[in-house]
C-alpha positions in Angstrom: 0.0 0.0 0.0 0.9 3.4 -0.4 0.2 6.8 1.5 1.7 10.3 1.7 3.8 11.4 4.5 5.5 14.6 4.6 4.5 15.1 1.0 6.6 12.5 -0.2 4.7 9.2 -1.6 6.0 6.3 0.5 5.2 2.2 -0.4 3.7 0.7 2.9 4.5 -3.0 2.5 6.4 -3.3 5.8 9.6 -5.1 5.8 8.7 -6.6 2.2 9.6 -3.3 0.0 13.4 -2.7 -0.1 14.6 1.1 -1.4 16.9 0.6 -4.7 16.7 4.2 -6.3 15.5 6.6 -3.3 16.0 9.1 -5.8 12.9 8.2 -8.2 11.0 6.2 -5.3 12.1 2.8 -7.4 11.4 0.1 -5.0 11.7 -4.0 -5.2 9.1 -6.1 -3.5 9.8 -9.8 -3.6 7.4 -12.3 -6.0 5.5 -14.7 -4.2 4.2 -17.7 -5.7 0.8 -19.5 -6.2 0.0 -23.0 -7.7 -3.6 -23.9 -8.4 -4.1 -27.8 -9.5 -7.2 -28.6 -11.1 -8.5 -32.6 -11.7 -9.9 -33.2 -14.4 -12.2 -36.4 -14.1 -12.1 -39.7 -16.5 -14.5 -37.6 -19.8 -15.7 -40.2 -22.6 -13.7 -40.8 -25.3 -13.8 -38.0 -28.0 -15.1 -35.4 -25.5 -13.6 -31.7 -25.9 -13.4 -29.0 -22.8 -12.5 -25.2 -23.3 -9.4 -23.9 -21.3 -10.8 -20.5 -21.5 -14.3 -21.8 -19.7 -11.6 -23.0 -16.8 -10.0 -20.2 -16.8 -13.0 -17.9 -16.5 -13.9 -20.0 -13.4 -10.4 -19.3 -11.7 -10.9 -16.0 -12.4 -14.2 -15.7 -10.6 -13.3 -17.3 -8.2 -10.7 -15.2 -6.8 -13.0 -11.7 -6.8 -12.3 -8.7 -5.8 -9.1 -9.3 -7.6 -9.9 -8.7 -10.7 -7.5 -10.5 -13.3 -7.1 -9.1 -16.7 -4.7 -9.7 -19.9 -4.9 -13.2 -19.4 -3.8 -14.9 -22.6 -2.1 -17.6 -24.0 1.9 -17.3 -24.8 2.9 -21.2 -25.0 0.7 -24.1 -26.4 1.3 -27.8 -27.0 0.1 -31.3 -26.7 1.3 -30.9 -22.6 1.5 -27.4 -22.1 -0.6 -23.8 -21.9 1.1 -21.0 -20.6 -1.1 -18.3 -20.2 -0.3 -14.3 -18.6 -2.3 -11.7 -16.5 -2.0 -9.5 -14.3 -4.6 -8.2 -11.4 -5.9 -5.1 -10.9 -6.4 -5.1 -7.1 -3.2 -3.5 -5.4 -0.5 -6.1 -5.6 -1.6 -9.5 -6.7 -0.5 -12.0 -9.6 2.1 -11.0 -12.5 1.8 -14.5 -14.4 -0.2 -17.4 -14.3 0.7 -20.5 -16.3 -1.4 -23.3 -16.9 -0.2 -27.0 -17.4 -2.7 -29.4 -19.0 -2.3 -33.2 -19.6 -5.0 -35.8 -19.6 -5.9 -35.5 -15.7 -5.0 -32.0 -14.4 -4.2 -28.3 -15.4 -2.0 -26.4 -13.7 -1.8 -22.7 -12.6 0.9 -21.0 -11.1 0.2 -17.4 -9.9 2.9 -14.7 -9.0 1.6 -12.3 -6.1 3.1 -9.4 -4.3 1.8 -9.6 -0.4 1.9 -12.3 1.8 -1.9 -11.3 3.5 -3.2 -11.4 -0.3 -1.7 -14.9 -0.9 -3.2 -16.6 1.9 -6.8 -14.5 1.1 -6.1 -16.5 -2.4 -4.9 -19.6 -1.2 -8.4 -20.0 1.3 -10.5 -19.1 -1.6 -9.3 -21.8 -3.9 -8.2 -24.5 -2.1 -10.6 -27.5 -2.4 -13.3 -25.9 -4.1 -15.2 -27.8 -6.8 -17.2 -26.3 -9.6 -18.6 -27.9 -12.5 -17.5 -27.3 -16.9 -19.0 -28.3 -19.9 -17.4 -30.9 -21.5 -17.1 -33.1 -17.8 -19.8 -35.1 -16.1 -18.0 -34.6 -12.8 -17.2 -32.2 -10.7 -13.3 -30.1 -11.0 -11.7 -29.9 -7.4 -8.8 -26.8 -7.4 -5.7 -27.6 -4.9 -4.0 -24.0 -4.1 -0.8 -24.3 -2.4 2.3 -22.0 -2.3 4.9 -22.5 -5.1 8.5 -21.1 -5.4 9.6 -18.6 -8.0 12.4 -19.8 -10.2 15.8 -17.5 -9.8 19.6 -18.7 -9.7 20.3 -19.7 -6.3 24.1 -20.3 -4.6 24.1 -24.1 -5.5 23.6 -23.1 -9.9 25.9 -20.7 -9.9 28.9 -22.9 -7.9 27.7 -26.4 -10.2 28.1 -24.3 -13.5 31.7 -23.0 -12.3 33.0 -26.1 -11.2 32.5 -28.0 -14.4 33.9 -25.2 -16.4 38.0 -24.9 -17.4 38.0 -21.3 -16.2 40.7 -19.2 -14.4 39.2 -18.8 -11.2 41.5 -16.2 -10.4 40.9 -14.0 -12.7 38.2 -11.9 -12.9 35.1 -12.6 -15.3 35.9 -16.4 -14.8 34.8 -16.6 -11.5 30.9 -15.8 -9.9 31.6 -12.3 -9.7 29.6 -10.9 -12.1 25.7 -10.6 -12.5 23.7 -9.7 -15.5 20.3 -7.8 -15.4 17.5 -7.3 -18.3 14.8 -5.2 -18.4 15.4 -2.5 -16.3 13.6 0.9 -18.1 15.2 3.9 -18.7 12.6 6.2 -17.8 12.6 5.2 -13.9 17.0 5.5 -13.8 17.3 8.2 -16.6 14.3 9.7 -18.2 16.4 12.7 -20.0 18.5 12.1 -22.1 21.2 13.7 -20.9 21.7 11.6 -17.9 24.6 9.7 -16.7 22.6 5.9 -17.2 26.2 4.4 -16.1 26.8 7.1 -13.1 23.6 6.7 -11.7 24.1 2.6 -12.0 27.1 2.6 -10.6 25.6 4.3 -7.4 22.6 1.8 -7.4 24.8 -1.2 -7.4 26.9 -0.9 -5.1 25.0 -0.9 -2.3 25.3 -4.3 -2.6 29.2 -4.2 -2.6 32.3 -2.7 -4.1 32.0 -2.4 -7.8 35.2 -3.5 -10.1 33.4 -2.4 -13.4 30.2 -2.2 -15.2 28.9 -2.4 -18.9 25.4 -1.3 -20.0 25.7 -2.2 -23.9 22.9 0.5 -25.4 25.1 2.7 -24.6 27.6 1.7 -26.7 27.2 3.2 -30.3 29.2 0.5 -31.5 27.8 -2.4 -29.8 25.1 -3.3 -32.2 27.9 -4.3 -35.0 29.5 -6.3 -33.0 29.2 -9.9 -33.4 26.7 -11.0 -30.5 29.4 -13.5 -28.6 31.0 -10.4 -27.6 28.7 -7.7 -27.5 26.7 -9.0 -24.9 23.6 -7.8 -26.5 20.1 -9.7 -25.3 17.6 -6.6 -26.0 17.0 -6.4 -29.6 14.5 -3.4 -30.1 13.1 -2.8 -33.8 16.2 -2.9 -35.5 18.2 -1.3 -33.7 16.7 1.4 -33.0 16.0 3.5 -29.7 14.9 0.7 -26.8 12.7 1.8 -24.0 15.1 -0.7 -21.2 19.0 -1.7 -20.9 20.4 -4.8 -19.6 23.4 -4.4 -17.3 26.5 -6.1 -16.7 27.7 -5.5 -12.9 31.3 -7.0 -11.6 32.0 -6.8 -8.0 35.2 -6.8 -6.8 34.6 -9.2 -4.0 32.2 -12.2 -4.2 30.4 -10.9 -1.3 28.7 -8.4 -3.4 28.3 -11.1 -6.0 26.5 -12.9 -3.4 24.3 -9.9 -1.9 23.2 -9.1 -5.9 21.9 -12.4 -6.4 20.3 -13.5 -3.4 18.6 -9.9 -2.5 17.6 -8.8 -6.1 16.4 -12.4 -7.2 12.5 -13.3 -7.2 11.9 -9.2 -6.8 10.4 -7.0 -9.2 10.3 -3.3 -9.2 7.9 -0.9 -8.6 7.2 2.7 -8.5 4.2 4.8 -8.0 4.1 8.3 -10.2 3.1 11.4 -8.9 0.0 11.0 -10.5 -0.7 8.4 -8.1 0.0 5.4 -10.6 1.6 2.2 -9.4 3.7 0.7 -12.4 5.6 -2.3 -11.9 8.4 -3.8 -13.9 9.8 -7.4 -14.0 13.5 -7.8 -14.6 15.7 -10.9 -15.1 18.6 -11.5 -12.8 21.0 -14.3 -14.0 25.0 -14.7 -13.4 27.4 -14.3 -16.1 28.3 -17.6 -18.3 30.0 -16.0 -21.2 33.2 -13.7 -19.5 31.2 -10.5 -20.7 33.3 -8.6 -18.2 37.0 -11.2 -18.3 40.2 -9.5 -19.5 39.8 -12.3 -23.2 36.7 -11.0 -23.8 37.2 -7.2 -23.1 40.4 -7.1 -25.5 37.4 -8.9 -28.3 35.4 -6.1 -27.9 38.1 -3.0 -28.0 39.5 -4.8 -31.1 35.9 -5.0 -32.8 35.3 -1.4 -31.9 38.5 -0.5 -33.3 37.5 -2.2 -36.1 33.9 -0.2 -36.3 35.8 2.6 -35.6 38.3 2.5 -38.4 35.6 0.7 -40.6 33.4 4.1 -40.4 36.2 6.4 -40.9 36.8 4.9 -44.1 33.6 5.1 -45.1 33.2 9.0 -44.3 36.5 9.5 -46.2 34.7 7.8 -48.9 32.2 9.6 -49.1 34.4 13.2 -48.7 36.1 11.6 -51.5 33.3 10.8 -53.7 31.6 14.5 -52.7 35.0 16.3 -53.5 35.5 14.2 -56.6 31.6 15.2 -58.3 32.8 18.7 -57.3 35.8 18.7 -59.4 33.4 17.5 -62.2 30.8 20.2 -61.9 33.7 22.7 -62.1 35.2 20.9 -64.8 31.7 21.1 -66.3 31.1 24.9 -65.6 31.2 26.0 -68.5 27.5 26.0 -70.2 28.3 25.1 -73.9 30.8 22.3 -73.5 28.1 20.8 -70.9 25.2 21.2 -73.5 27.0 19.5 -76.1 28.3 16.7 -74.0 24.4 16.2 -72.8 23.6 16.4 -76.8 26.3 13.8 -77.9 25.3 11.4 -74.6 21.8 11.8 -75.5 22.7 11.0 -79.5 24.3 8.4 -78.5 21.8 6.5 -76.3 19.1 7.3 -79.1 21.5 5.7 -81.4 21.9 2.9 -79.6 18.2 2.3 -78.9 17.4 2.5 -82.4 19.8 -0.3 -83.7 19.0 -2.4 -80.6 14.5 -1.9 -82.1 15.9 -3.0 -85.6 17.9 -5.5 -84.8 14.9 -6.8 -82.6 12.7 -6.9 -86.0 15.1 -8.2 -88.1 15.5 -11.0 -86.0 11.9 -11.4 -85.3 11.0 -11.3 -88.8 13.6 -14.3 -89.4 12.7 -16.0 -87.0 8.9 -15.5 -88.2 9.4 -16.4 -91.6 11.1 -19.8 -90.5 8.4 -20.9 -88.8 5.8 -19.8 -91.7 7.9 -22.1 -94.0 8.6 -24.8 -91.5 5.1 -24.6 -91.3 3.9 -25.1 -94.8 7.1 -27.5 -95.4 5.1 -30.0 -92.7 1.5 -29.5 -94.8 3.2 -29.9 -98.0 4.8 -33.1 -96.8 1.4 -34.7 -95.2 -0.8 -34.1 -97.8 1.7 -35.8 -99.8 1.8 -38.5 -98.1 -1.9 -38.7 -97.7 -2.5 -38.8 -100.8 0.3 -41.5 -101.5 -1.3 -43.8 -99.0 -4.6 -43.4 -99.9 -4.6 -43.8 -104.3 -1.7 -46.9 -103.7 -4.4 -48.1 -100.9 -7.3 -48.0 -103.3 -5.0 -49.6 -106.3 -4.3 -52.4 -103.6 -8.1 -53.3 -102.5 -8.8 -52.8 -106.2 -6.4 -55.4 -107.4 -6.8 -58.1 -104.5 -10.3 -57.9 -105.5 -9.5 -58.9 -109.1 -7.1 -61.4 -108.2 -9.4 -63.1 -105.5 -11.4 -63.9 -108.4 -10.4 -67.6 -109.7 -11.2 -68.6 -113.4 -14.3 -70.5 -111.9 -15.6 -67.5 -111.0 -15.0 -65.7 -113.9 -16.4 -68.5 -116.2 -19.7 -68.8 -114.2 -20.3 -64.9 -114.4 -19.7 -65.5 -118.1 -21.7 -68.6 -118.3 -24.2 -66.4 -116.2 -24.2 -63.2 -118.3 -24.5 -64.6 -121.7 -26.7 -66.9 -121.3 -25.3 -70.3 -123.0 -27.4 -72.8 -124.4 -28.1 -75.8 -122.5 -27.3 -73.9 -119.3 -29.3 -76.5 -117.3 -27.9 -79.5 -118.2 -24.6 -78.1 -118.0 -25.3 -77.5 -114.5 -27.1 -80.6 -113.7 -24.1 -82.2 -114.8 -21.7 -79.9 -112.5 -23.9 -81.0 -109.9 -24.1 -84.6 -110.2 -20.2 -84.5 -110.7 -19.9 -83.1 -107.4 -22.2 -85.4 -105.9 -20.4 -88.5 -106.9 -16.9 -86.8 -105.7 -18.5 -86.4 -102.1 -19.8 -89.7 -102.2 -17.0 -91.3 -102.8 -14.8 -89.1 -100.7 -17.5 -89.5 -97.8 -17.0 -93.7 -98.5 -13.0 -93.4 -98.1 -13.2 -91.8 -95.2 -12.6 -94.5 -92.5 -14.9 -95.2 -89.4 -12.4 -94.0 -86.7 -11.5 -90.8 -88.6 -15.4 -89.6 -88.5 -15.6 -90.8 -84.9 -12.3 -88.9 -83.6 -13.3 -85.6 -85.0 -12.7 -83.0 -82.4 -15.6 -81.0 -81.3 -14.7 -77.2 -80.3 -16.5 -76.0 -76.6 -17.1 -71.9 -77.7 -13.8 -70.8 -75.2 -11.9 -73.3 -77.6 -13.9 -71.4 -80.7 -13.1 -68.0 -79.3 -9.2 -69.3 -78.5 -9.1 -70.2 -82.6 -10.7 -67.1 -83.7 -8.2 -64.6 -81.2 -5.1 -67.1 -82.7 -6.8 -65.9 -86.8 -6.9 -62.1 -85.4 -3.4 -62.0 -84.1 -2.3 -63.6 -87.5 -3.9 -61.5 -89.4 -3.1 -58.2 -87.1 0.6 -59.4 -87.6 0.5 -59.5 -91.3 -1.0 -56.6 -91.7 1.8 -54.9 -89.5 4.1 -56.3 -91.8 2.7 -55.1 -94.9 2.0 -51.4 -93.4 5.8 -51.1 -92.0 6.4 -52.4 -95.8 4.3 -49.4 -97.3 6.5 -47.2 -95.5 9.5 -48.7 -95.8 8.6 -47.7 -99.9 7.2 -44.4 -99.1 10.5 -43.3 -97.1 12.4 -44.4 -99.5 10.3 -42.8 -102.5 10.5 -39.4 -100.6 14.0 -39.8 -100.4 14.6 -39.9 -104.5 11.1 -37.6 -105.2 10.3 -35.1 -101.7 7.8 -33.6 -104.1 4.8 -35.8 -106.0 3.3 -35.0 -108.8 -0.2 -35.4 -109.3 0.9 -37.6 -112.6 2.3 -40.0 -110.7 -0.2 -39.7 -108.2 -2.9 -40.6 -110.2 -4.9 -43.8 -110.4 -3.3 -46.3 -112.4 -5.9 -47.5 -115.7 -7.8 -49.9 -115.2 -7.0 -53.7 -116.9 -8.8 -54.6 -119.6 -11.9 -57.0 -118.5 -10.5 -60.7 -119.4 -12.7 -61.9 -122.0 -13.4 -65.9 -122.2 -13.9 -67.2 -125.8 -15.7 -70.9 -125.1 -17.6 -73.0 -127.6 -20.7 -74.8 -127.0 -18.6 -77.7 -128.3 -16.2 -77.9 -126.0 -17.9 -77.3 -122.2 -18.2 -81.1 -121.8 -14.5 -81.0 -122.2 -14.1 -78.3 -119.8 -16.1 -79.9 -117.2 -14.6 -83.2 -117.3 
């Protein structure tokens, strides 16, 4: 709490609040720390349930303090870390929620001891009912620690290091603090941030050195190993808080850093009457920020910066001193004009042979594909037309040639018309019927009796076997065809429609038979 006396605003937390910059009223009050279990009962399988519904319950539950800008920062399978902070006086900083199968868990940061035990009687074995469960939640509250570096990190992480311990920066002498804003140490900005520092720290203990890296100009170039750099603020530019690197000279004050400025937070209240409340981080050095290896690093580096910058400002003087020599040199109106005119000539120049050696070569490459074009047309109707007069020629002439002389003799005998016709045929006929009759008579018994009889899938077998054949042949003869029309295009590219056209047609085959001799001819 705080109340005025002797117009001066004073924080009444009793022994709890501890003075660190008298001058702006900057106080540090230790965290205390809250841990709120919650059950979950056995749900059925494929049931859901709403963190945010449990977490409005907590937060009910713990009314007059009012909890706000509670939200989520860390999420997984295990794991929901949420943060808020509570607008009654002094209460919670963080709260972080576990979850797992059978429990969430909340951890809660407060700043009075009479306000954690109010909390820890309000929730402890309470039950309330969510949707998603059949059963009733039960809350455990009990008091938790608040994680900072204690005596037993620092001397483990030391020991198994190959470090000189007597030299300083390799020993526990040196702490390292984040977060601390400049507007509560050094609002202007003409204010001594290391002076005033220097003063705050060592009331814990005689100060060897200290390093506060934003204010080193040349710190952000540095390679981050050495520049001991763990605010990054919008790219470098102006950052609201500094970190601090503080080396005592005895390990006393080492000691007195850690152990009275770990699990605290500071807090100030503004002469408006606002309380505002900061957390830092206090850690001890692991990386020799402050050793005599890692000092010489950095003065070589910022040599480096240092010599790296001069350059380039003589590089630039150079550069500006240069293009004044060359507006002198170019004073004079005339000379300037016609340098302009000849620059400007030549670029138009230039321009112009580039567009018409564009069109040349476009038009090239244009015309090459027109006559690539009409080479390929040319060349199919060609051989389109090749295939199809030599295809008609061959149908034509199979045709004919499937024709026997039977044939032809009965569509003669048929068309004119012989005399004794009939009995011409009767005789065919009865020829034929003695030829099978006898054939029929030779034929022995066991011939006629071991005829095989096809079953259809033995039909269809035959008739696939015939379709392959005659697929086969007629592969043959097509790879023939153009086997001749390659070579044909090879000794003529270009047909002509002489040569193209259809062959004429053979004379019809004319059969001169007498009467007389037919009896011969049948016999």
């Amino acid at each position: 709490m705080w109340h005025e006396e002797d117009n001066e605003l004073v924080l009444d937390c009793g022994d709890e609040a501890l003075p660190f910059y008298p001058a702006r009223d900057v106080h540090i009050v230790p965290i205390y720390a809250l841990t709120f279990l919650v059950d979950l009962p056995i749900r059925p399988p494929g049931q859901t349930f709403s963190n945010w519904d449990i977490r409005e319950k907590i937060k009910s539950f713990v009314d007059p303090h009012e909890l706000k800008d509670l939200k989520v920062v860390q999420s997984n399978d295990h794991q929901i870390k949420f943060t808020a902070h509570v607008l009654n006086l002094d209460i919670m900083d963080e709260v972080v929620v576990q979850s797992n199968d059978h429990q969430i868990k909340f951890t809660a940061h407060v700043l009075n001891l009479d306000i954690m035990d109010e909390v820890i009687t309000t929730l402890d074995n309470i039950t309330f009912r969510a949707p998603g469960f059949e059963s009733a939640l039960k809350v455990t509250a009990k008091v938790g620690g608040y994680p900072f570096p204690k005596p037993e990190d620092w001397t483990k992480y030391f020991k198994g290091q190959r470090l000189k311990q007597d030299e300083p920066g390799e020993r526990p002498d040196t702490i390292h603090i984040v977060g601390l804003p400049y507007e509560w140490f050094a609002p202007n900005v003409t204010d001594d941030v290391t002076s005033i520092m220097i003063q705050v720290m060592q009331q814990y203990g005689k100060i060897r050195q200290i390093d506060i890296p934003q204010e080193d100009p040349y710190r952000g170039e540095m390679e981050k190993d050495i520049a001991g750099m763990k605010l990054n603020w919008f790219n470098g530019s102006y950052s609201p808080f500094f970190e601090i690197y503080v080396q005592y000279e005895k390990y006393e004050g080492f000691y007195n850093a850690m152990t009275k400025m770990g699990g605290h937070q500071l807090v100030r209240r503004a002469a408006s009457g606002v309380l505002s409340e900061y957390q830092f981080t206090i850690d001890f050095d692991k990386t020799g920020h402050l050793s005599h290896r890692v000092m010489i690093q950095r003065e070589l580096a910022r040599q480096v910066i240092i010599q790296q910058r001069k350059q380039k400002q003589e590089d630039e003087e150079r550069k500006a001193r240069e293009l004044e020599l060359m507006k002198e040199r170019l004073s004079n109106e005339s000379e300037r004009k016609a340098l302009e005119e000849k620059i400007k000539a030549g670029i138009r120049q230039a321009e112009k042979q580039r567009e018409l050696d564009e069109d040349y070569l476009r038009k090239r490459l244009k015309d090459k594909k027109r006559q690539q074009t009409l080479q390929r047309i040319r060349e199919s109707e060609n051989l389109l037309k090749y295939l199809l007069v030599d295809e008609v020629i061959r149908i034509e002439w199979e045709k004919e040639q499937e024709r026997n002389v039977q044939d032809k003799i009965k569509d003669y005998v048929k068309t004119k018309k012989l005399p004794e016709e009939n009995l011409l045929r009767k005789k065919l006929l009865k020829k034929m019927e003695l030829e099978l009759r006898s054939g029929v008579a030779k034929k022995p018994m066991k011939n006629e009796l071991t005829v095989p009889t096809l079953t259809p899938h033995q039909k269809r077998r035959k008739m696939l076997k015939e379709m392959k054949s005659r697929r086969t042949k007629l592969l043959k003869y097509i790879d023939g065809k153009l086997q001749r029309y390659r070579s044909k295009f090879k000794e003529d590219p270009v047909f002509d429609r002489q040569k193209l056209a259809a062959p004429e047609p053979q004379k019809q085959i004319s059969i001169n038979i007498k009467t007389k001799n037919l009896d011969e001819i049948v016999k």
